[in-house]
GUROVO-73177 format. One line per 2 residues: their letters; for each residue x negated, y negated, z of C-alpha. Coordinates in pm, 1 decimal. Each point is the difference from the previous one (the first is absolute). Last residue first. Example, Ala and Ser with C-alpha at 12.3 -4.5 7.8 and 13.67 -1.06 7.14 Angstrom:
sa> -1367.0:106.0:714.0  137.0:344.0:66.0;
END
This chain:
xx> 495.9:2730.3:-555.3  148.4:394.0:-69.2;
xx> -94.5:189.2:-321.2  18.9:350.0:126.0;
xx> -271.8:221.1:-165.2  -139.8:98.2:324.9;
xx> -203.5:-165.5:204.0  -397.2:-74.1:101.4;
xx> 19.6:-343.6:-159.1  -207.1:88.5:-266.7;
xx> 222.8:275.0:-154.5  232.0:-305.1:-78.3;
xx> -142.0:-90.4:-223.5  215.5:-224.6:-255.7;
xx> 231.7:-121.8:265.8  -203.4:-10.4:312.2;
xx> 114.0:97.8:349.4  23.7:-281.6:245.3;
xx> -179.8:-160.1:255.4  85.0:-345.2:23.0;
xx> -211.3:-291.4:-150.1  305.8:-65.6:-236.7;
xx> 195.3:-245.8:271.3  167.8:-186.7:-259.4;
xx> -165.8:-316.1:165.3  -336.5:143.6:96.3;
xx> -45.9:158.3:-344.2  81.0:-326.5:-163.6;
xx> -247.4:-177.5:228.9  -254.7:232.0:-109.9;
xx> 67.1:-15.2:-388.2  -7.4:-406.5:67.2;
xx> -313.3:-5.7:165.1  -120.0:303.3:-277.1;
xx> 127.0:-234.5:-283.6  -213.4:-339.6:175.6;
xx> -285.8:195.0:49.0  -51.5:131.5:-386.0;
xx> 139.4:-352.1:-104.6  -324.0:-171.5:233.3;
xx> -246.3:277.7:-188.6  151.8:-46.3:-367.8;
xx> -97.3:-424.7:88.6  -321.8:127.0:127.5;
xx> -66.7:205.9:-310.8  108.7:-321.4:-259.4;
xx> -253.7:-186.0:202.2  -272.9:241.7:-79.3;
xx> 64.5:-47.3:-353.4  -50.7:166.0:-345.3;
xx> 102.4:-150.6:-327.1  201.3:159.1:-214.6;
xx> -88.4:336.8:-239.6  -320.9:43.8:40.1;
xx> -122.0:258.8:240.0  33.6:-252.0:285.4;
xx> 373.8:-27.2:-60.5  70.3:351.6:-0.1;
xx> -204.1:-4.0:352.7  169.8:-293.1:94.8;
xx> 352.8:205.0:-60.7  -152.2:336.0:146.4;
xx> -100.3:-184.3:357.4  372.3:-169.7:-46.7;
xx> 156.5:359.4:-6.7  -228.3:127.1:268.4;
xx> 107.3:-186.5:230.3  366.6:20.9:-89.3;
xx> -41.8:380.2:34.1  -239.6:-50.1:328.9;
xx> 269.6:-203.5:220.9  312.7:207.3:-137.6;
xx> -196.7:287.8:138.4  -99.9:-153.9:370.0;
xx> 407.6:-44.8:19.1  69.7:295.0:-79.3;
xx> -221.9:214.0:218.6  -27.2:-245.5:271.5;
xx> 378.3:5.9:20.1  11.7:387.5:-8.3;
xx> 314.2:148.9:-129.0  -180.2:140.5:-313.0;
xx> 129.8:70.7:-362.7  291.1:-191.0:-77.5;
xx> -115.7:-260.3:235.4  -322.3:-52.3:-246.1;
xx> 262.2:-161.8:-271.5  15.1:-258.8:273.7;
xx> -355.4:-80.8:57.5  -83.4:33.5:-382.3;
xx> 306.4:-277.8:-60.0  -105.0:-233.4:273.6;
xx> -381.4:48.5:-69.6  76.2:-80.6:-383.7;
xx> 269.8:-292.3:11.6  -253.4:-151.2:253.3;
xx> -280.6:37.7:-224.0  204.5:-87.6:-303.3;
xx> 106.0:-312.9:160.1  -321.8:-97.4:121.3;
xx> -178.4:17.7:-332.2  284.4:-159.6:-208.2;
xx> 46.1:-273.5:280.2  -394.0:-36.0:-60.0;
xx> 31.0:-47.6:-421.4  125.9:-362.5:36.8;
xx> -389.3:-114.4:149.4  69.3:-28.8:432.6;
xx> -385.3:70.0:31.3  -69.8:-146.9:-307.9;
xx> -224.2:202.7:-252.1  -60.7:-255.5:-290.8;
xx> -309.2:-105.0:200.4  -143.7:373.6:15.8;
xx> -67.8:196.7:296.0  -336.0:167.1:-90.5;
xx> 50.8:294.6:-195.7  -15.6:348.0:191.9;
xx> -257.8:84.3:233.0  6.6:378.1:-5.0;
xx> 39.2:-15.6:-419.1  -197.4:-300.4:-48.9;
x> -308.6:203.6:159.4;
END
């Protein structure tokens, strides 16, 4: 039952502890990064921007699951703190789209099969 519960939050486990910039930095650095690398792929905004969301999801899931398993110490605060960087990179992957203007159409780079083309690499 500890597993689907988790430890109780512990007393050493600030909300605003020095290990939360970590967690929200890497989420954001995450989504951001996943969202962007995902333009190489897809021109779909939802597309992207919904991947960068679950890769730096997933990456904190897998760090307080590593934790859990022994080796740190597990912490549902840590996984809110990876949530609010997951939403703050796809905010600012999304507003970086808007301002270069990358939610156009366009043919892809490294398949460009999907976009119903030929092998011309126009943007």
């Amino acid at each position: 039952m500890t597993l689907l519960l988790g430890p109780a939050a512990r007393a050493d486990d600030p909300w605003f502890g020095p290990d939360k910039g970590q967690h929200f930095a890497a989420g954001a650095l995450v989504a951001f990064g996943a969202a962007e690398g995902a333009a190489l792929f897809t021109g779909s905004a939802r597309a992207r921007l919904g991947f960068g969301a679950s890769a730096a999801l997933l990456a904190g899931a897998g760090k307080e699951l590593f934790d859990f398993f022994g080796h740190g110490d597990p912490s549902w605060r840590d996984l809110a703190w990876d949530a609010l960087g997951a939403a703050a990179g796809v905010l600012l992957a999304w507003v970086v789209d808007e301002l270069l203007d990358l939610h156009r159409p366009r043919r892809v780079l490294l398949a460009p099969w999907l976009s119903g083309g030929s092998l011309g690499l126009r943007f």
